[in-house]
C-alpha positions in Angstrom: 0.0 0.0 0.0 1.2 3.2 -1.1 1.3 5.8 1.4 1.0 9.6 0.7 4.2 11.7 2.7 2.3 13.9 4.3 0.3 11.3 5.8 3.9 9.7 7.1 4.9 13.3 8.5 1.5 13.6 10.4 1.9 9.9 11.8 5.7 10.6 12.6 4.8 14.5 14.5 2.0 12.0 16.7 4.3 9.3 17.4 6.8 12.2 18.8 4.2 14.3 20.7 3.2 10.8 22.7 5.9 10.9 25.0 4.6 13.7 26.1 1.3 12.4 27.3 3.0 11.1 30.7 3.9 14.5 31.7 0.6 16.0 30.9 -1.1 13.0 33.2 1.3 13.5 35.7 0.5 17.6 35.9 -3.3 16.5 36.4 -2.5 14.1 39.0 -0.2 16.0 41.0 -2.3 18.4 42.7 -4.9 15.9 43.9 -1.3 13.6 45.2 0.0 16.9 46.9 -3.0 17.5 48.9 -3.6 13.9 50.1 0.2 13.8 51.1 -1.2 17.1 52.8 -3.5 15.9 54.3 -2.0 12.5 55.9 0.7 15.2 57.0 -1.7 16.9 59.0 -3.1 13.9 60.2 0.1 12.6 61.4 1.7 15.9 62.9 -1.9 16.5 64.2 -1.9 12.8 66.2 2.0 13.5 67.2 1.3 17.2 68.8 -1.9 15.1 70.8 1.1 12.6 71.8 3.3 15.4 73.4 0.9 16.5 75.0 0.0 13.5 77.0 4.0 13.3 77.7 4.0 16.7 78.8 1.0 16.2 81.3 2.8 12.6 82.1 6.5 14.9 83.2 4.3 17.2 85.4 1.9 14.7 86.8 5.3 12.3 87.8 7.0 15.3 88.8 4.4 16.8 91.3 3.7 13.3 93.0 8.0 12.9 93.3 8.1 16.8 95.2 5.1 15.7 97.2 2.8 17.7 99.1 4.9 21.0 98.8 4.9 21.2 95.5 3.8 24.3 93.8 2.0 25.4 90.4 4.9 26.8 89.3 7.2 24.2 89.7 4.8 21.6 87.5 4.3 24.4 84.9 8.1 24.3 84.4 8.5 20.9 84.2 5.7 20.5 81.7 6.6 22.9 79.0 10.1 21.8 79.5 9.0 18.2 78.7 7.7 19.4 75.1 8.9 21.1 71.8 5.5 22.3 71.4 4.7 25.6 71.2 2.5 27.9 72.2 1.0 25.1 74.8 -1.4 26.8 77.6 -0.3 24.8 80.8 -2.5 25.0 83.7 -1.9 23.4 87.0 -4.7 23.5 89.7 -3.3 22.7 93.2 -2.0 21.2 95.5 -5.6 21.2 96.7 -7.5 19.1 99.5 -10.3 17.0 97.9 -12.4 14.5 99.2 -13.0 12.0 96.9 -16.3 10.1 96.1 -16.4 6.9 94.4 -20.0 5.8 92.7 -19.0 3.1 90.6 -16.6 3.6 88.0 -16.4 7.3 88.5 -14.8 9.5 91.2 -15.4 12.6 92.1 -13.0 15.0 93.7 -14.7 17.4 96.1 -12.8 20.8 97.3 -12.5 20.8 100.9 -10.5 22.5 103.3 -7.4 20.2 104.7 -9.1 19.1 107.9 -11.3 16.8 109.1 -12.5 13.9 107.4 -15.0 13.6 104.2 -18.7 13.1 104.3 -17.6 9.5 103.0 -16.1 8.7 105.9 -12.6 8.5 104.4 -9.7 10.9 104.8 -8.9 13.9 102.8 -6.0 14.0 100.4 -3.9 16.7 98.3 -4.2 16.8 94.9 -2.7 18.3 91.3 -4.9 18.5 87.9 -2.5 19.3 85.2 -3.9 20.1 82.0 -2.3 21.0 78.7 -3.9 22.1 75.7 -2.6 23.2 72.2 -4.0 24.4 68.8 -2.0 23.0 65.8 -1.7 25.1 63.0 -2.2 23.1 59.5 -0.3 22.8 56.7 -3.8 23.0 54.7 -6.5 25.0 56.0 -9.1 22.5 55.0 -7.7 20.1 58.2 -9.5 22.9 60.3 -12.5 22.7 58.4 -13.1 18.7 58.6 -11.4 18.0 62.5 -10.7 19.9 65.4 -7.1 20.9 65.3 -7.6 22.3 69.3 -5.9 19.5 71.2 -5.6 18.9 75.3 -4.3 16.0 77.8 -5.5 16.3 81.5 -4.3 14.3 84.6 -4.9 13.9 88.4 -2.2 12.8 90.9 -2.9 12.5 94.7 0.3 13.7 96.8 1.3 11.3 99.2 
């Protein structure tokens, strides 16, 4: 079969122009890659600043139970934002503080009470420490803020012995 040259030159210029097709897929493709890399980013930095926290509130919770019942606010609030690389975190620390505490079931209650005397339980008094933590991560993509909460916090309670 007898084919005209022109017809050869438009076959050849396709043939040429199709190794081409890969990068134009991959430019179509990329943004939606780049955003779910984005995203599992987020996700992961997100679950790691929710880890530090808890290690944070863990340093302060260990460190007010080894001072004991002289411990003070300040002392915990150091140890905790020394214990993380996070930053801005809001420590509070709440005590030490008498509480009486009520046990119904699987809960306990702490009840504020003045350090004398004995509970309405029946049982003793003791001093306690709530440290709490909290921390807002910032995104890489705005759209994390839209979908989750990106406000994180850890909270514990340690009785002074």
């Amino acid at each position: 079969m007898n084919v005209p040259g022109w017809l050869r030159r438009v076959t050849g210029i396709l043939r040429r122009q199709r190794r081409a097709v890969a990068a134009v897929e991959f430019a179509i493709i990329a943004p939606a890659l780049l955003l779910m890399l984005g995203g599992l980013v987020d996700t992961g930095m997100l679950e790691w600043s929710r880890m530090q926290l808890a290690s944070a509130v863990s340093t302060g919770v260990r460190y007010a139970m080894l001072a004991g019942p002289t411990v003070t606010s300040a002392a915990v609030t150091t140890a905790v934002t020394g214990a993380t690389t996070l930053t801005p975190i809001t420590p509070t620390v709440t005590g030490p503080v008498c509480y009486c505490s009520l046990h119904s079931g699987t809960n306990t209650t702490l009840l504020p009470l003045p350090c004398t005397g004995t509970c309405t339980s029946g049982s003793s008094f003791g001093k306690y420490v709530v440290v709490t933590v909290s921390y807002t991560y910032p995104p890489i993509l705005p759209l994390l803020s839209t979908i989750a909460s990106t406000s994180r916090s850890a909270s514990a309670t340690v009785r002074l012995q």
